[in-house]
C-alpha positions in Angstrom: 128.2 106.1 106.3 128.4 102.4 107.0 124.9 100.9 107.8 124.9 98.8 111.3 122.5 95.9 110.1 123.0 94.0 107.4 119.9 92.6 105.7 119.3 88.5 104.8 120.9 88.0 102.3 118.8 84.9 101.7 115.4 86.7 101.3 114.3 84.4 98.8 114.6 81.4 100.6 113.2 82.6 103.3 109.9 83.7 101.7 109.9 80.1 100.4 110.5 78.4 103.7 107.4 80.8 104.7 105.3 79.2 101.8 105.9 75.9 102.5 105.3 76.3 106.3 102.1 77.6 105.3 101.1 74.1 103.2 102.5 72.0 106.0 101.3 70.1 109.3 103.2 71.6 112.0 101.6 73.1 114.6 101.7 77.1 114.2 104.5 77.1 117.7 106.3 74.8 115.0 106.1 77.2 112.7 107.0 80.1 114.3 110.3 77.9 116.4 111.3 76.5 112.5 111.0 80.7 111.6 112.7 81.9 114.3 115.7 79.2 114.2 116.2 80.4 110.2 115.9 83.9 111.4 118.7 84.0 113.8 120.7 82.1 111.5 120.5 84.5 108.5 120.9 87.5 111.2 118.2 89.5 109.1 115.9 91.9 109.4 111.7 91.5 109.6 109.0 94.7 109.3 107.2 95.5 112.2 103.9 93.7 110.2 106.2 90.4 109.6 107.0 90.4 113.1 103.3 90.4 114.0 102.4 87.9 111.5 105.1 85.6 113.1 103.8 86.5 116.5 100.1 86.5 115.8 99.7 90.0 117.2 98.6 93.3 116.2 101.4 95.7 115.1 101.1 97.6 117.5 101.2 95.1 120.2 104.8 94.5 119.0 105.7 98.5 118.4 104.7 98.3 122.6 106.7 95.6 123.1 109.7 96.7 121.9 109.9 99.8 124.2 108.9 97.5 127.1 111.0 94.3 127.0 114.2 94.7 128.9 117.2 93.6 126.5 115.9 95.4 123.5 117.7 98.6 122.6 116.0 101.3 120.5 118.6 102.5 117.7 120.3 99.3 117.2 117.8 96.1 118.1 114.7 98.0 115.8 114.9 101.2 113.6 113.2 103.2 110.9 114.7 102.9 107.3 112.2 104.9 105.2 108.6 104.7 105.9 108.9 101.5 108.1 110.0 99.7 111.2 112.6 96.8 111.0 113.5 94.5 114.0 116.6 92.1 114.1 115.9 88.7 114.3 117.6 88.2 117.5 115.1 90.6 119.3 112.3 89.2 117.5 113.3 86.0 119.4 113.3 88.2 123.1 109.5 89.0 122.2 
């Protein structure tokens, strides 16, 4: 069974870029555009809590939004691997 998403390969960079925004001066919609753009990029995957955390939501304002915004497909946009929710970048970004 092949699996459909691939994750980042570049996790560790990423969780450095998320440091460093942290200690810098950009404004958090900086932040979360700078995020975003490396996201896309990398074609990765982000938890459902990472997603709010970029958003600034609860969880479960983002579990609703997922069944609600038109251009997200259940199955192949966010699924459950384990005991949590993953969402590819690129519907992150339709959020």
């Amino acid at each position: 069974m092949t699996k459909r998403i691939r994750i980042c390969q570049d996790e560790q960079s990423l969780g450095q870029l998320l440091i460093s925004l942290q200690k810098s001066v950009f404004s958090i919609e900086e932040r979360l555009q700078i995020i975003e753009n490396r996201l896309d990029k990398a074609v990765c995957e982000v938890t459902i809590k990472e997603a709010a955390i970029l958003k600034g939501v609860s969880g479960s304002a983002i579990y609703q939004k997922l069944w609600r915004t038109k251009g997200i497909e259940p199955q192949k946009d966010f699924f459950k691997r384990g005991r949590k929710y993953y969402i590819r970048a690129s519907a992150l970004s339709l959020l």
